[in-house]
C-alpha positions in Angstrom: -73.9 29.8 -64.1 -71.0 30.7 -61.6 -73.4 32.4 -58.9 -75.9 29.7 -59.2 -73.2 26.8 -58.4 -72.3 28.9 -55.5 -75.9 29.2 -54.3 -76.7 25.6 -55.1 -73.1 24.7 -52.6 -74.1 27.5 -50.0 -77.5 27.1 -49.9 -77.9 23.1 -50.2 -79.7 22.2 -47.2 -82.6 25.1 -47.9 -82.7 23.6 -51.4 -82.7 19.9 -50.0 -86.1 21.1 -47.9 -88.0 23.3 -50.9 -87.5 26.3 -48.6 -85.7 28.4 -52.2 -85.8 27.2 -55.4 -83.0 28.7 -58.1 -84.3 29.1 -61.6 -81.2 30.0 -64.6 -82.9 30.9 -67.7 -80.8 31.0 -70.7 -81.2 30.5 -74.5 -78.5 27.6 -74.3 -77.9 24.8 -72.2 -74.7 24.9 -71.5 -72.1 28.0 -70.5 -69.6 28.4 -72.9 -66.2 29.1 -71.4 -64.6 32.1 -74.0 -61.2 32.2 -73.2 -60.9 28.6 -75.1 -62.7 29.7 -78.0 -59.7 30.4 -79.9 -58.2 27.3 -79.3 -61.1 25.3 -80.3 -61.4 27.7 -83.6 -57.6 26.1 -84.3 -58.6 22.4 -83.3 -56.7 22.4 -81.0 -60.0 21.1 -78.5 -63.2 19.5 -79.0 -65.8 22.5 -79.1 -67.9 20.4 -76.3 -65.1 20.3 -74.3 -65.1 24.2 -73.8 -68.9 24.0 -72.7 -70.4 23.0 -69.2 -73.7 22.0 -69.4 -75.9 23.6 -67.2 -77.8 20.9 -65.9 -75.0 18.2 -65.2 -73.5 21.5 -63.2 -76.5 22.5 -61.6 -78.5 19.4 -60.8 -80.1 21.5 -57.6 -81.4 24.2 -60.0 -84.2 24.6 -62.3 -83.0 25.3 -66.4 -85.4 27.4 -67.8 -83.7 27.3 -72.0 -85.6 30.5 -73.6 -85.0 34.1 -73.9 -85.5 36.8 -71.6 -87.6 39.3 -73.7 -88.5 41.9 -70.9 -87.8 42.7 -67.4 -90.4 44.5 -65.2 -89.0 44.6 -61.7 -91.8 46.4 -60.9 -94.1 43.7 -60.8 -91.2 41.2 -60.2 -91.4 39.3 -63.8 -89.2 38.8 -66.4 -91.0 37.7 -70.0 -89.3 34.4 -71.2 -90.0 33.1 -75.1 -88.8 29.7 -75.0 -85.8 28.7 -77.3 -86.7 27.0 -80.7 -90.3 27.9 -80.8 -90.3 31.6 -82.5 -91.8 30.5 -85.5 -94.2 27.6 -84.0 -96.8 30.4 -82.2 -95.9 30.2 -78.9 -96.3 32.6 -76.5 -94.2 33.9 -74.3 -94.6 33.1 -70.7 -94.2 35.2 -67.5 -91.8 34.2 -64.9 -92.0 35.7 -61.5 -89.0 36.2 -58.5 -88.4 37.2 -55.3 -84.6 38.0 -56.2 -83.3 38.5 -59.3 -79.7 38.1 -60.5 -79.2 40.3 -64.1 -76.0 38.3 -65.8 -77.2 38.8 -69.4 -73.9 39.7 -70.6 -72.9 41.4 -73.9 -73.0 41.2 -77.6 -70.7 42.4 -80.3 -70.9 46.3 -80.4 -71.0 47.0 -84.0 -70.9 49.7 -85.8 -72.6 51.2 -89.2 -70.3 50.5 -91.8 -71.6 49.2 -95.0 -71.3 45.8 -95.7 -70.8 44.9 -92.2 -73.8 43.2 -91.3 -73.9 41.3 -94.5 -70.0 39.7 -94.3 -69.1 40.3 -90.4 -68.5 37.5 -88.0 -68.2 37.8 -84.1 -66.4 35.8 -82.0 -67.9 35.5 -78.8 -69.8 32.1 -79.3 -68.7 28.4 -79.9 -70.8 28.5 -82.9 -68.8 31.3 -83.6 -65.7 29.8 -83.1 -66.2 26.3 -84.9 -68.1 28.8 -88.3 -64.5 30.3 -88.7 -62.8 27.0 -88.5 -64.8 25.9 -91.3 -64.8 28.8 -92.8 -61.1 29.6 -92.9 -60.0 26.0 -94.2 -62.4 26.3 -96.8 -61.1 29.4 -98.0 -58.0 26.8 -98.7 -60.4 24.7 -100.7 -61.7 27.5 -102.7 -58.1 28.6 -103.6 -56.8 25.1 -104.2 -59.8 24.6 -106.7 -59.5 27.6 -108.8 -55.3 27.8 -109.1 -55.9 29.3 -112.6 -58.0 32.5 -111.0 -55.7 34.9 -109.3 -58.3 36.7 -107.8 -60.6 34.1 -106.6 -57.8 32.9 -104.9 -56.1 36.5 -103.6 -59.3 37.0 -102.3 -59.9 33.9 -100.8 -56.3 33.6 -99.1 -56.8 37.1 -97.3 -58.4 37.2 -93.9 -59.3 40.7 -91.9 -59.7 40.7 -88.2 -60.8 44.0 -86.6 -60.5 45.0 -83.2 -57.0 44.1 -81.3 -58.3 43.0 -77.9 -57.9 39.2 -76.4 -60.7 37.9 -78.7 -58.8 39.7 -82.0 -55.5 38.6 -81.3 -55.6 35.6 -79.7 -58.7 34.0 -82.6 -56.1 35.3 -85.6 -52.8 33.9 -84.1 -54.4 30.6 -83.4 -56.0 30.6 -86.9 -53.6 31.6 -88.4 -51.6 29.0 -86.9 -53.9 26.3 -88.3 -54.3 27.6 -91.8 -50.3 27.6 -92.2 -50.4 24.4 -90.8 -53.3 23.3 -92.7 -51.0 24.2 -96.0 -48.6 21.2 -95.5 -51.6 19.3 -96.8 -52.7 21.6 -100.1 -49.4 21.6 -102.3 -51.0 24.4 -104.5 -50.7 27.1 -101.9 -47.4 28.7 -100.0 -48.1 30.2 -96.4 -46.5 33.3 -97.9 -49.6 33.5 -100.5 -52.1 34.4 -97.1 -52.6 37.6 -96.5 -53.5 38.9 -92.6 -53.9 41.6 -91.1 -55.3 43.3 -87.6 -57.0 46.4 -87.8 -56.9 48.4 -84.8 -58.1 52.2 -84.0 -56.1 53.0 -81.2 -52.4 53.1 -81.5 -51.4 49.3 -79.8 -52.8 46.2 -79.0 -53.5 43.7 -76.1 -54.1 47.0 -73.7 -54.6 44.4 -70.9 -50.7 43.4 -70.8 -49.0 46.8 -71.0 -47.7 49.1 -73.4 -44.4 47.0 -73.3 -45.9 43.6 -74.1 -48.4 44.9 -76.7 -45.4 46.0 -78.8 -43.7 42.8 -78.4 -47.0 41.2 -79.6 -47.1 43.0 -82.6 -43.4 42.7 -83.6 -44.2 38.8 -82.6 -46.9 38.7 -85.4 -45.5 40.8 -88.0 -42.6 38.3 -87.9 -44.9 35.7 -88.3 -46.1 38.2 -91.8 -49.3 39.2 -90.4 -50.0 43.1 -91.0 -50.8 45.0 -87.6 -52.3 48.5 -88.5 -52.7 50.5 -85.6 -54.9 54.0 -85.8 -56.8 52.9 -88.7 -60.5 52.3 -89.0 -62.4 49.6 -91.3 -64.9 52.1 -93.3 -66.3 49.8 -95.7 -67.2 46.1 -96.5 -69.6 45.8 -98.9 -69.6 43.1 -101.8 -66.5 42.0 -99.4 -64.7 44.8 -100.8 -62.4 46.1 -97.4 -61.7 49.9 -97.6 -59.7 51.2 -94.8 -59.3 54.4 -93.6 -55.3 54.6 -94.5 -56.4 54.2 -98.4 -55.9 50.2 -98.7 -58.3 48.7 -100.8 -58.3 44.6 -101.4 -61.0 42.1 -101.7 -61.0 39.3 -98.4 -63.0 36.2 -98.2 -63.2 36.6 -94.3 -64.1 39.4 -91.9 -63.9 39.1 -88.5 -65.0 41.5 -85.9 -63.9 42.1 -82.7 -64.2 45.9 -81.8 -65.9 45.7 -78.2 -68.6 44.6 -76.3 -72.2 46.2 -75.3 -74.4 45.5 -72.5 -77.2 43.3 -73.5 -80.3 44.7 -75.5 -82.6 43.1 -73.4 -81.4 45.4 -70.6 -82.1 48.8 -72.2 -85.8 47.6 -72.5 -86.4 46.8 -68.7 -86.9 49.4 -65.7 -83.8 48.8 -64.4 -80.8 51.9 -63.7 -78.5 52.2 -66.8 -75.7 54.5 -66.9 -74.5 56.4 -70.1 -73.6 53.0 -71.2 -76.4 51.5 -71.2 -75.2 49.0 -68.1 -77.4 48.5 -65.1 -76.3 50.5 -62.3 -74.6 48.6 -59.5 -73.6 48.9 -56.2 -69.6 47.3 -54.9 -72.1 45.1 -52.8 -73.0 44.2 -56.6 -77.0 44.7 -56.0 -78.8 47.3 -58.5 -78.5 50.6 -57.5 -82.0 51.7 -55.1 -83.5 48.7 -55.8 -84.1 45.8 -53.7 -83.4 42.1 -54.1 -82.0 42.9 -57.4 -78.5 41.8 -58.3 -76.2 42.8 -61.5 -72.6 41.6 -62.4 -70.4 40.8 -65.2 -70.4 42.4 -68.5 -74.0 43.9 -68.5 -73.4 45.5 -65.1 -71.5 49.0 -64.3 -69.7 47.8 -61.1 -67.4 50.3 -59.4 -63.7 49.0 -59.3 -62.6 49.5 -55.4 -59.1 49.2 -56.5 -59.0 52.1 -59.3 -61.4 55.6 -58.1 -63.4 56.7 -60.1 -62.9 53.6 -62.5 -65.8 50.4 -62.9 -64.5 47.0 -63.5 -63.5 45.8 -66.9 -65.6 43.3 -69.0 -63.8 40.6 -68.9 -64.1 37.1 -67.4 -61.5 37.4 -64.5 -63.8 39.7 -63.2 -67.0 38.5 -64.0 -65.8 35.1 -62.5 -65.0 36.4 -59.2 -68.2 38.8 -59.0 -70.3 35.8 -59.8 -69.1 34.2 -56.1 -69.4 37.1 -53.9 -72.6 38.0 -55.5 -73.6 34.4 -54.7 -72.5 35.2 -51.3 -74.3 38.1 -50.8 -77.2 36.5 -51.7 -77.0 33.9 -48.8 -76.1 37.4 -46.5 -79.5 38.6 -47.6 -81.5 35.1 -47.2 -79.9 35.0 -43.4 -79.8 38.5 -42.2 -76.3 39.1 -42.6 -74.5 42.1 -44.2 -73.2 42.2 -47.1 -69.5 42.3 -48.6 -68.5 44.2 -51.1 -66.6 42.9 -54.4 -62.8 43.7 -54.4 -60.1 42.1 -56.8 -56.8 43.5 -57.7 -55.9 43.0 -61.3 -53.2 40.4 -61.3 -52.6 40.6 -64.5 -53.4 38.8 -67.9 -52.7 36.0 -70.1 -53.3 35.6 -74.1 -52.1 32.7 -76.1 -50.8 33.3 -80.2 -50.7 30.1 -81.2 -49.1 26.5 -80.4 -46.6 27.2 -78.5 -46.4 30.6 -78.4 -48.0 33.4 -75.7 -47.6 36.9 -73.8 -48.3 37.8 -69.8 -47.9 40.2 -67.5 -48.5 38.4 -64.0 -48.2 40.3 -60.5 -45.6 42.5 -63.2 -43.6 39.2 -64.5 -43.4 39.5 -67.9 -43.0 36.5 -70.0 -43.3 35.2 -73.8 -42.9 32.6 -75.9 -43.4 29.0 -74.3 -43.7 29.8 -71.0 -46.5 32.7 -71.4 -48.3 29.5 -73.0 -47.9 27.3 -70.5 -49.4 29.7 -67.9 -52.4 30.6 -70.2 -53.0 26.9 -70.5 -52.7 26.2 -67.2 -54.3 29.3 -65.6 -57.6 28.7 -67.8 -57.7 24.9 -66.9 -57.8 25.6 -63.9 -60.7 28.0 -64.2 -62.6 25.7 -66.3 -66.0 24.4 -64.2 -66.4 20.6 -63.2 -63.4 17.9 -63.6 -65.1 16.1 -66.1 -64.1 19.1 -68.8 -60.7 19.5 -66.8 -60.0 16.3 -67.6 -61.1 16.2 -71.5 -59.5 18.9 -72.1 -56.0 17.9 -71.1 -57.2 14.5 -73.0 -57.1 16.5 -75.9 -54.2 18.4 -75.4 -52.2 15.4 -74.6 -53.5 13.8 -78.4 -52.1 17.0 -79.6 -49.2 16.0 -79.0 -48.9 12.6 -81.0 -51.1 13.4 -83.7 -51.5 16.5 -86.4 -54.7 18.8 -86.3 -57.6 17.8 -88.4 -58.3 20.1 -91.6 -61.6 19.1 -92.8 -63.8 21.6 -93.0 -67.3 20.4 -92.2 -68.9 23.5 -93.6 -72.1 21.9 -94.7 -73.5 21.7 -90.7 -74.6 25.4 -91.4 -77.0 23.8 -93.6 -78.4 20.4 -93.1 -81.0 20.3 -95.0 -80.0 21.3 -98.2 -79.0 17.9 -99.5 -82.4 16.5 -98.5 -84.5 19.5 -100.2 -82.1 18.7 -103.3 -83.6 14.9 -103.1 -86.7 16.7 -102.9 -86.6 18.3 -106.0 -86.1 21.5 -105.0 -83.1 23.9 -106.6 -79.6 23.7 -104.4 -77.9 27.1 -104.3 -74.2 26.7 -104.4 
């Protein structure tokens, strides 16, 4: 979305006269911006305020809502199944370019561990997000219902989070903080009842903000009574069973994972470069490696970090921001004979919020916590956030925060609409 807005504002004139036309073509219509996930897990922001729609963004470009199946850039197409329809027979269509821009991102990298794939959750998506807000404050329902069933409600009131990046930490603090919230309102349950914990291999978390501020993160949330265990490895889930590799055995009603990213599958498929990775090979220019008028960046892409030899930039959205406008850029270098520049961003540091209230960064080496780290990560991703219109919501809803208390209704049953009309229907409800 980010290098098309930069090609519809450089490029507006040639668009205004038919002489380019931009296509996007994505499953959704709208760009979900991930850093605010967490806080829209907690309530803390309406889950369409965290979106931009694509086509109130890009009004000069062409939204194309299906999913790229196959890229051949040897014929220049790309195979597109349009979203919705994979069960009403129809085909996929061929879409051909003159340039193409490969932002397919990444998924989840799991891993095979039993029971996994059955009980799992990610957290990359707003559905995502808003599953595990339902989710979590139903688990309060289940154990306020069944006070006379010590496991159901042991069970229910403990919640696993694997992997200690930004999407690990900052998802449990901030759900955390809901759910002890949320326990002002359900008489039948003390905070100290909920069990969490963070499950991490290596031996510290947050990476991004230093070894000094990833051990004041975890002291932060074991005071808070949420278990950190560092070096250990989740080895099985099944029946929601959790077995860890440090001999801790417990049933949990949630299981979030977090563990890393891959490149998109969709990549591995196509004749593009990939390294060992499976990432398409990039240049600093950010074009495909020996191929022309092909373009890669963000999380799918290997691009080299200028800053660090040897090194390729992290998958993260500082970066994949700030390659989306110089790749746009060198796009308009190509269409008018000019060189190219290559991508080049010192890490200035990083930013992670753990719940109201609370936060960690490491800025251009200024380390702070507490209410001041959260200010910044508020105000650093506000300001990040595309178009005014969400700018402005979003502070709306932080400025309600203020005066009134976080809604805890679960709203569960949106995961399945229809089940209360197939039960007028005559057919069997399974509960």
């Amino acid at each position: 979305m980010y290098t098309a807005l930069r090609l519809q504002r450089r490029l507006r004139a040639e668009l205004r006269r038919g002489e380019v036309a931009v296509t996007v073509i994505d499953p959704q219509s709208y760009m979900t911006y991930q850093p605010f996930l967490p806080e829209a897990a907690a309530g803390n922001l309406e889950p369409r305020h965290v979106v931009a729609p694509l086509r109130k963004v890009l009004g000069r470009c062409r939204i194309m809502n299906g999913y790229v199946t196959r890229i051949d850039h040897a014929a220049r197409r790309v195979a597109v199944c349009p979203a919705g329809t994979g069960t009403a027979g129809v085909p996929e269509r061929d879409v051909g370019y003159d340039m193409l821009v490969v932002a397919l991102g990444s998924i989840s990298r799991t891993l095979p561990i039993p029971g996994l794939a059955d009980c799992g959750i990610g957290f990359k998506t707003v559905e995502e997000a808003i599953f595990l807000r339902n989710h979590v404050l139903h688990q309060l329902d289940i154990a306020a219902s069944n006070a006379g069933d010590e496991h159901v409600r042991r069970r229910a009131l403990t919640f696993v989070f694997v992997g200690a990046g930004f999407a690990g930490v900052e998802a449990m603090a901030e759900l955390e903080d809901m759910a002890r919230d949320a326990c002002k309102w359900y008489p039948t349950i003390d905070p100290g009842e909920m069990r969490w914990l963070m499950v991490e291999a290596t031996d510290r978390i947050l990476p991004e903000v230093g070894p000094e501020m990833g051990r004041w993160t975890a002291e932060a949330l074991r005071r808070r009574g949420i278990e950190v265990k560092l070096e250990t490895l989740l080895k099985s889930a099944e029946g929601r069973h959790i077995v860890l590799s440090d001999g801790d055995e417990f049933d949990a009603g949630t299981l979030v994972w977090t563990a890393g990213v891959k490149p998109h599958p969709v990549v591995k498929d196509s004749d593009l470069p990939l390294d060992d990775k499976g990432r398409v090979k990039a240049t600093a220019e950010l074009t495909v490696d020996g191929l022309e008028h092909v373009y890669a960046a963000g999380d799918n892409a290997a691009v080299p970090d200028l800053t660090d030899t040897g090194e390729f930039t992290a998958p993260n959205a500082q970066h994949a921001v700030r390659q989306a406008k110089r790749l746009g850029d060198n796009i308009v270098a190509d269409l008018r004979g000019k060189p190219r520049k290559p991508y080049v961003h010192a890490y200035v540091g990083s930013v992670a919020s753990l719940g109201l209230h609370k936060g960690v960064a490491n800025v251009y080496g200024l380390k702070l916590r507490g209410l001041p780290a959260w200010l910044m990560h508020r105000t650093y991703h506000l300001s990040r956030m595309p178009t005014v219109n969400r700018k402005f919501r979003i502070t709306m809803d932080w400025t309600l925060a203020f005066f009134f208390r976080r809604e805890i209704v679960s709203l569960g049953e949106l995961e399945r609409p229809r089940h209360e009309f197939e039960l007028a229907a005559g057919r069997r409800r399974d509960l």
